[in-house]
C-alpha positions in Angstrom: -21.5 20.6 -17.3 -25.0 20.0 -16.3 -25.9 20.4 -12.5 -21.9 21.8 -11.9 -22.1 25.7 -11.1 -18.9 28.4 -10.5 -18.2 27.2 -6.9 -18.2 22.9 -7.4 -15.5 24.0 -9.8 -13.4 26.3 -7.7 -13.8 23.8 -5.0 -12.8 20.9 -7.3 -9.6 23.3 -8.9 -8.5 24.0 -5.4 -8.3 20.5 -4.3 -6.0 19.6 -7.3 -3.8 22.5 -5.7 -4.1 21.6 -2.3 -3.2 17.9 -3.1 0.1 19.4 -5.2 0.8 21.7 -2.1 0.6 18.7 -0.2 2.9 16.2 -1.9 5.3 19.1 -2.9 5.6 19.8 0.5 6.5 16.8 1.9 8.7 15.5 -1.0 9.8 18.6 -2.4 8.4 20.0 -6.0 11.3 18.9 -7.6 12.1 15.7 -6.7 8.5 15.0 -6.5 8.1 16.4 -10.4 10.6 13.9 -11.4 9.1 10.7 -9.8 6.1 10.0 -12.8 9.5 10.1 -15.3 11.0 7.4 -12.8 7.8 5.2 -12.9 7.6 5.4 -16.4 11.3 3.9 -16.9 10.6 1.2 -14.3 6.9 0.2 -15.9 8.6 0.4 -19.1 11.7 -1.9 -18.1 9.8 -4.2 -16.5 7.1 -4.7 -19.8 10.0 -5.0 -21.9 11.8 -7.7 -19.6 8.1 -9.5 -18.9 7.4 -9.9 -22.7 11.0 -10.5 -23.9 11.1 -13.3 -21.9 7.9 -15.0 -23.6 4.9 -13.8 -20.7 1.9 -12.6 -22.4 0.8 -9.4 -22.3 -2.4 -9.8 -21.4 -1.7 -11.1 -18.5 0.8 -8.6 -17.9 -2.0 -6.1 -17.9 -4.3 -7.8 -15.7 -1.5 -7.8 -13.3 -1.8 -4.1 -13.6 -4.7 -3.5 -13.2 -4.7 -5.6 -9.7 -1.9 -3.1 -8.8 -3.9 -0.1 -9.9 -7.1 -1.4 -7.6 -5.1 -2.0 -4.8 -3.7 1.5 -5.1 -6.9 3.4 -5.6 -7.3 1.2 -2.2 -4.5 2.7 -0.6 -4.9 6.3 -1.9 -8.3 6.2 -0.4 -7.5 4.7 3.1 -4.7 7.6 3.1 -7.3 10.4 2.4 -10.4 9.5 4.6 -8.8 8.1 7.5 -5.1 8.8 7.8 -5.6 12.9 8.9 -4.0 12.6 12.2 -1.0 11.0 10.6 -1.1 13.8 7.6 -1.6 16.3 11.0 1.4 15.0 12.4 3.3 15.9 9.3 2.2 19.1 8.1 0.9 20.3 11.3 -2.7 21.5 12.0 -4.5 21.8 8.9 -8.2 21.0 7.7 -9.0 19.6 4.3 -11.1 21.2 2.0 -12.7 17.7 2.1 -13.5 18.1 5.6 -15.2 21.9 5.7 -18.4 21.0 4.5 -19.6 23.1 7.6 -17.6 26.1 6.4 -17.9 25.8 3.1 -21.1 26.8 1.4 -21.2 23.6 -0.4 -22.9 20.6 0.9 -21.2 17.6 2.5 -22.3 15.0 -0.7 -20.6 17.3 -3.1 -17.7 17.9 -1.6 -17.3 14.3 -1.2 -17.7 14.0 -5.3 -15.2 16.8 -5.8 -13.1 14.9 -3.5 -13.3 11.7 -5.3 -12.9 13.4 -9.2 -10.0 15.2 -7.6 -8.4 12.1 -7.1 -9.3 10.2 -10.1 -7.6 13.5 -12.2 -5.0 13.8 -10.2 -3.5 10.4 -9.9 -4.7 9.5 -13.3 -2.4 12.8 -15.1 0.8 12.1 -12.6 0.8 8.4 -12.2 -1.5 6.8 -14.7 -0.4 8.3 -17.7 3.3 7.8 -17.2 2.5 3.9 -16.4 0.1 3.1 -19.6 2.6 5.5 -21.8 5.4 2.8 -20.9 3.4 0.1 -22.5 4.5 1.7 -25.5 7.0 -0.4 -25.2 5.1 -3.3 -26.7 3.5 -1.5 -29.1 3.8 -4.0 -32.7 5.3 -6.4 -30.8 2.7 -8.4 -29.4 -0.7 -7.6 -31.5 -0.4 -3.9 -29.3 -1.4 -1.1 -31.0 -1.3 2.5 -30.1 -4.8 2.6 -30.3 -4.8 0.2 -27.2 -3.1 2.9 -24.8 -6.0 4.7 -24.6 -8.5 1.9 -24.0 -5.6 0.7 -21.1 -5.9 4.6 -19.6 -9.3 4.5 -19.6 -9.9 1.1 -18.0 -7.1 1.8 -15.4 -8.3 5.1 -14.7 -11.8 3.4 -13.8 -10.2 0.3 -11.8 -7.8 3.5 -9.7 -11.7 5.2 -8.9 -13.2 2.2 -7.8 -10.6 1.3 -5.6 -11.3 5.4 -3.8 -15.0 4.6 -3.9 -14.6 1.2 -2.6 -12.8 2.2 0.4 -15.0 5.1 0.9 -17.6 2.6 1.0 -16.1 0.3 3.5 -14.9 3.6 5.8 -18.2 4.7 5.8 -19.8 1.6 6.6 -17.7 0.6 9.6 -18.6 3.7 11.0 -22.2 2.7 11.4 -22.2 0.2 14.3 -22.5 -4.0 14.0 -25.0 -3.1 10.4 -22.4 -1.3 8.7 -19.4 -4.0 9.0 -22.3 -6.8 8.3 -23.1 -5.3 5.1 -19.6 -5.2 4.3 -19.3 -8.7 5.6 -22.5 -10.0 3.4 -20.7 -8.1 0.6 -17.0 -9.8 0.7 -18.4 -13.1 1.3 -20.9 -13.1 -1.7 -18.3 -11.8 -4.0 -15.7 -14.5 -2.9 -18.7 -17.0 -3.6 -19.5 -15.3 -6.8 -15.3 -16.0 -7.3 -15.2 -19.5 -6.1 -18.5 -20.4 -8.4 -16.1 -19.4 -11.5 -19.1 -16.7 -11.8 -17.5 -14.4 -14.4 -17.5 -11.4 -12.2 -14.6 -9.8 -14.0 -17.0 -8.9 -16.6 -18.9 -6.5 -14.8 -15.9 -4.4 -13.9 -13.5 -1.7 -15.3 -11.0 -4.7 -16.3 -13.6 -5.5 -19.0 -13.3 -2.4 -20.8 -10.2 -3.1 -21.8 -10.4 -6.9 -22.3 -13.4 -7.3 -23.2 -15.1 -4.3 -24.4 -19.0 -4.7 -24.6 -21.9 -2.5 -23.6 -22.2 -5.6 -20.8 -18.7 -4.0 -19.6 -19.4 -0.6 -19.9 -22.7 -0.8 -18.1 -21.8 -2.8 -15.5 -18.9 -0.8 -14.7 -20.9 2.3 -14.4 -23.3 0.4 -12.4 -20.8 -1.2 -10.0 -19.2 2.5 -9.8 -22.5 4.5 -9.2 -23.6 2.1 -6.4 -20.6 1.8 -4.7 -20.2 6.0 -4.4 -23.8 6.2 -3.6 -23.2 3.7 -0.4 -20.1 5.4 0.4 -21.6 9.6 0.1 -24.5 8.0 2.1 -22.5 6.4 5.1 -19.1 8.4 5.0 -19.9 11.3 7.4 -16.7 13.8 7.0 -16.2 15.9 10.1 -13.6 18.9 10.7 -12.4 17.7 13.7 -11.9 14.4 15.4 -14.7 13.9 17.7 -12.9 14.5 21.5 -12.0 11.5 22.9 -11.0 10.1 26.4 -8.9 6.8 27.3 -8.1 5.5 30.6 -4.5 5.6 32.1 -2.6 3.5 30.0 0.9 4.0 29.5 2.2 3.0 33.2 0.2 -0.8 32.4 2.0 -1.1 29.2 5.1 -0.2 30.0 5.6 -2.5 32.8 4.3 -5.6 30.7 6.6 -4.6 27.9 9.7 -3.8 30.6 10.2 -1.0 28.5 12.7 0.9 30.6 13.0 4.3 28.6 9.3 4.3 28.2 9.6 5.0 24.0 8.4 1.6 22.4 5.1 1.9 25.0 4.4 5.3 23.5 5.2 4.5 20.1 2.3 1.9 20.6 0.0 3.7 21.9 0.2 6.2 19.4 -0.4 4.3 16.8 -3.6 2.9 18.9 -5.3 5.9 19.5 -4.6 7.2 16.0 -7.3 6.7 13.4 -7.9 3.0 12.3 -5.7 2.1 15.6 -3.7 -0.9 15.4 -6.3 -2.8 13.2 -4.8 -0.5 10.1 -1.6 -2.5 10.7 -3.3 -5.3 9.7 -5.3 -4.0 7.2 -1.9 -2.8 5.7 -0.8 -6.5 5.7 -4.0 -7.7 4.4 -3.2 -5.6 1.4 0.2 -7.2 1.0 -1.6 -10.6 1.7 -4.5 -10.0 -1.3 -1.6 -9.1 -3.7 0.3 -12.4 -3.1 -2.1 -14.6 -3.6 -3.1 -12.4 -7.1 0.5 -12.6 -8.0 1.3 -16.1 -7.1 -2.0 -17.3 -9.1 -1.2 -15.0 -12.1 2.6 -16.8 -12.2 0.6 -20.2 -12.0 -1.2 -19.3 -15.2 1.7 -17.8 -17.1 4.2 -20.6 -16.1 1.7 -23.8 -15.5 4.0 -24.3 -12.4 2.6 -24.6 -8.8 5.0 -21.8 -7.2 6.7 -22.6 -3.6 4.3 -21.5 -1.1 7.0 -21.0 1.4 9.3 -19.2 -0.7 7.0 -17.1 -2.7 4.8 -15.9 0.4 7.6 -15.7 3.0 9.8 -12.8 0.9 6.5 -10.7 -0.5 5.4 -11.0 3.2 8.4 -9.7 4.7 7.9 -6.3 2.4 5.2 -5.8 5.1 7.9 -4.4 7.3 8.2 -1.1 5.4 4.5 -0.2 5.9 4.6 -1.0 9.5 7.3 0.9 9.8 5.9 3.8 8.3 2.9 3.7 10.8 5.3 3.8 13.7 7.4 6.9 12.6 4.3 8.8 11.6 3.5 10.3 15.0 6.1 12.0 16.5 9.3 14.4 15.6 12.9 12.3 16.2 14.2 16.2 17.4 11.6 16.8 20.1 13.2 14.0 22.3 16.6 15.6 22.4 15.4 17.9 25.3 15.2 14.4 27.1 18.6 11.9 28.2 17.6 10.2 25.6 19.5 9.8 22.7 18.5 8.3 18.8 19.8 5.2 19.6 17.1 4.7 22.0 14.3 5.8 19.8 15.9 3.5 16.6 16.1 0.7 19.6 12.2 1.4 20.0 11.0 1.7 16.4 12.1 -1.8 16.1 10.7 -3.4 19.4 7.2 -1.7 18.1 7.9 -3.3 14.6 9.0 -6.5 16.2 6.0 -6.5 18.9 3.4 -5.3 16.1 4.7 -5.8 12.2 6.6 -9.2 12.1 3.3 -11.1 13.9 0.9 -9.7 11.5 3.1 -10.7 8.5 3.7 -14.2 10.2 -0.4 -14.4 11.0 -0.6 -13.8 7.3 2.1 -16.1 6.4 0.8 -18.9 8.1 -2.6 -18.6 6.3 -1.4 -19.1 3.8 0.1 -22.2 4.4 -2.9 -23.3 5.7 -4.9 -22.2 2.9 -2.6 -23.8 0.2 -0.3 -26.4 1.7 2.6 -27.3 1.8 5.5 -29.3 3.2 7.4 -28.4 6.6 11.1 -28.1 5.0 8.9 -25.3 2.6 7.0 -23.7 5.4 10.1 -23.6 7.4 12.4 -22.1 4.8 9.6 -19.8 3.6 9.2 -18.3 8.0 13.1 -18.0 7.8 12.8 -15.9 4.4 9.8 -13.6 5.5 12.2 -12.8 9.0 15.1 -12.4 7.0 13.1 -10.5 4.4 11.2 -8.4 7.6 14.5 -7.3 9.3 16.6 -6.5 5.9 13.6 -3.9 4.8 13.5 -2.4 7.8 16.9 -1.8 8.4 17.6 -0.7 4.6 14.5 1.6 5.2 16.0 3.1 8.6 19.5 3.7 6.9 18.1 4.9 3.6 15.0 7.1 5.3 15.9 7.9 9.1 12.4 8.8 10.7 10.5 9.6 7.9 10.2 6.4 5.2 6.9 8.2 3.9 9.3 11.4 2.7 11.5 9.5 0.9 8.9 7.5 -1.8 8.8 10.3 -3.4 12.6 10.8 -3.8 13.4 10.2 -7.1 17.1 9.1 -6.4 16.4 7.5 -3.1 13.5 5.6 -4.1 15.6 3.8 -7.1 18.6 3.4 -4.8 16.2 1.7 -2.7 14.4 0.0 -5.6 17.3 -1.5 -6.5 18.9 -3.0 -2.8 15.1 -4.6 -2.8 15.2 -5.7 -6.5 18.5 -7.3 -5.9 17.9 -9.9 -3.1 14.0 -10.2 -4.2 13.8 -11.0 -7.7 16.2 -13.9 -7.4 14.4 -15.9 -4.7 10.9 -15.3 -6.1 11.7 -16.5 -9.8 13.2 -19.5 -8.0 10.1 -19.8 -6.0 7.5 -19.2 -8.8 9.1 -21.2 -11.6 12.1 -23.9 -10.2 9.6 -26.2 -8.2 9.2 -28.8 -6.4 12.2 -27.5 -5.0 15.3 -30.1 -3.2 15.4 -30.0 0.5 19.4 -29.0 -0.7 17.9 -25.7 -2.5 14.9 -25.0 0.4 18.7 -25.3 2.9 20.3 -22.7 0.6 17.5 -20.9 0.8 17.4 -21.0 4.4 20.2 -19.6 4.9 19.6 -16.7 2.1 17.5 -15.6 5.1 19.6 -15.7 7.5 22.0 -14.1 5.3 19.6 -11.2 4.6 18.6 -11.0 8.8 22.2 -9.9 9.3 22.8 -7.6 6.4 19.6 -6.0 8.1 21.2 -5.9 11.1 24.4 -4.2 9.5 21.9 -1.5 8.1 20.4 -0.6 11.2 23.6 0.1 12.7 24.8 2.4 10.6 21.2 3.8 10.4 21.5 4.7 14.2 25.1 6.0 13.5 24.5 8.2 10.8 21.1 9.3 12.0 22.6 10.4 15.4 25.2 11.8 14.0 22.6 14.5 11.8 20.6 14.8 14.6 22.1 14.9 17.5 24.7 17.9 15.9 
């Protein structure tokens, strides 16, 4: 390939290695192997279901390509700025993305190898697995098997500028008040670009597949070569964090929070003084927040019914409990406090005062947003806060029994994750068809409701009991 010489492709072939070595090591190769046959059941399931029950494909697919953005997002954020948490876990280790001063390679190609590592990568193990399930529909709906590799493609550009997006916006942030206007003056003209129906859609990777034009296939190239160019020339990949110092903190916290064992303060100030601090809570919940209102409008389209605000955004909000929890397991070892009087109870007991002090606001900031944004009535509003608590306290305790100290591990777990799927699935999909097609609902049916979350707020509670049990029991032996 022209301008690519013998070391950009050692470098690029031992990234695809080191990312394997990675996941395999934290899932295990096996069970890890496994998981791309597990998506491709559940994509395929869920296609089937989706068209057999009259929703059009098409929209189907758009769907899924918000999904595979917002992913790309995520895999991104994980990559650039989540190395102390991926230090944490593995222990010490650097990168090849970060040993540009090592390496004799410079710091914009590494970045690029970085980036096509990722695109490959995810592409072969998740990508593939996910548009072969669309299969499924193939001569069913006007779907040929031609299309699966028009749906690859265009997926596998929507997953790449999602990375270079949030390489981008990383990059940016990290150059003072000018960086975070730029993104400002960015996110605000393509929400006005949005809002002036402005067919904006065209210009991206979703257009190769709906749309295919050379207008689509050179406005995605565009969009993709500007956006890497920003990011390469504002991202500045080090090999170490930068030393830092903080003032005396803990002894302030801790006697605001009354925080007798001390553990809840230093769960919160670990995630603090990580990278991305406490804002990356919030940023995890802003995710969550983008989706619902891409799902909810998508539902509008298909069914031409105004979902429940309350009782669409309360449950999907309440999902935000797993992430948060993830954030505030990811920084220390459960065994290294048994050389203390402590026992796991305590440090379940803390986990959740961090998730109460920290996850359920930011899900109930976001909820009430919403409601703001869209409107609604107070018996809706109130039954959807009850649902997104119930929702909050169910996922987290279903996540502590299912995953001890380590939900990030378990994602990967073939037989876990559908065991876990399906205790979500079972009390979710319910309460949202309800909420996105049976509407206006009766103040009778927003009470029942109700008092699904209440309902779903003690069997949360049940799961966190035994979590502590049985986790104490392992660990404490």
């Amino acid at each position: 390939m022209l301008g690519i010489n013998r070391i950009d492709r050692i470098v690029l072939v031992w990234m695809l290695r080191e990312e394997w070595r990675l996941h395999s090591s934290l899932f295990g190769g096996r069970r890890f192997a496994a998981f791309p046959l597990l998506v491709a059941v559940l994509t395929a399931s869920g296609v089937f279901a989706l068209v057999e029950t009259g929703t059009s494909l098409g929209a189907v697919i758009a769907g899924l390509h918000a999904l595979v953005f917002a992913f790309g997002l995520h895999t991104g954020t994980i990559g650039l700025v989540g190395r102390d948490a991926i230090d944490d876990v593995l222990g010490d280790v650097t990168l090849l993305v970060f040993s540009a001063r090592t390496l004799p390679i410079s710091r914009e190609r590494l970045l690029g190898h970085f980036l096509a590592k990722d695109a490959l990568y995810y592409s072969a193990l998740f990508l593939v697995p996910i548009v072969g399930a669309f299969g499924v529909a193939i001569g069913r709906t006007g779907f040929e098997l031609v299309d699966l590799g028009r749906l690859w493609l265009s997926t596998t550009a929507t997953f790449l500028l999602g990375l270079v997006v949030t390489l981008a916006v990383v990059g940016l942030a990290t150059r003072g008040i000018a960086g975070s206007l730029t993104v400002g003056v960015f996110g605000v003209g393509s929400g006005g670009l949005w809002y002036a129906n402005v067919d904006i859609l065209a210009l991206t990777p979703y257009a190769l597949y709906a749309e295919p034009s050379l207008l689509a296939v050179v406005g995605t190239l565009a969009l993709l070569a500007g956006t890497v160019t920003v990011g390469v020339l504002a991202y500045d990949p080090v090999d170490a964090s930068p030393t830092r110092t903080r003032s005396p903190a803990f002894t302030t916290w801790r006697r605001r929070l009354r925080d007798d064992t001390g553990l809840t303060t230093k769960t919160l100030l670990d995630v603090a003084r990580s990278s991305g601090g406490l804002w990356k809570v919030i940023f995890s919940g802003g995710i969550i927040f983008a989706v619902c209102v891409g799902l909810i409008e998508l539902a509008e389209r298909i069914t031409g019914v105004e979902p429940s605000v309350g009782v669409t955004f309360g449950p999907l909000l309440g999902l935000s409990a797993y992430t948060t929890y993830n954030w505030i397991t990811q920084y220390d070892d459960p065994a290294s406090y048994l050389r203390y009087p402590l026992g796991i109870s305590d440090l379940f007991a803390a986990k959740r005062a961090a998730l109460v002090l920290v996850g359920l606001p930011t899900a109930a900031g976001y909820y009430l947003l919403a409601v703001a944004l869209i409107g609604t009535g107070p018996v809706d509003a109130l039954t959807g806060l009850v649902l997104l608590i119930g929702y909050h306290q169910y996922l987290f305790g279903l996540t502590a029994a299912l995953a001890g100290f380590d939900p990030n591990e378990f994602l990967f777990d073939t037989a876990l994750f559908m065991l876990f799927t399906a205790a979500v699935a079972i009390v979710l999909v319910p309460v949202l068809v309800v909420g996105l097609v049976i509407t206006p609902l009766t103040t009778t049916a927003l009470i029942v409701l109700g008092a699904v979350g209440i309902a779903l707020f003690l069997a949360g509670e049940l799961c966190y009991r035994y979590a502590v049990t049985r986790w104490s029991s392992r660990l404490e032996e």
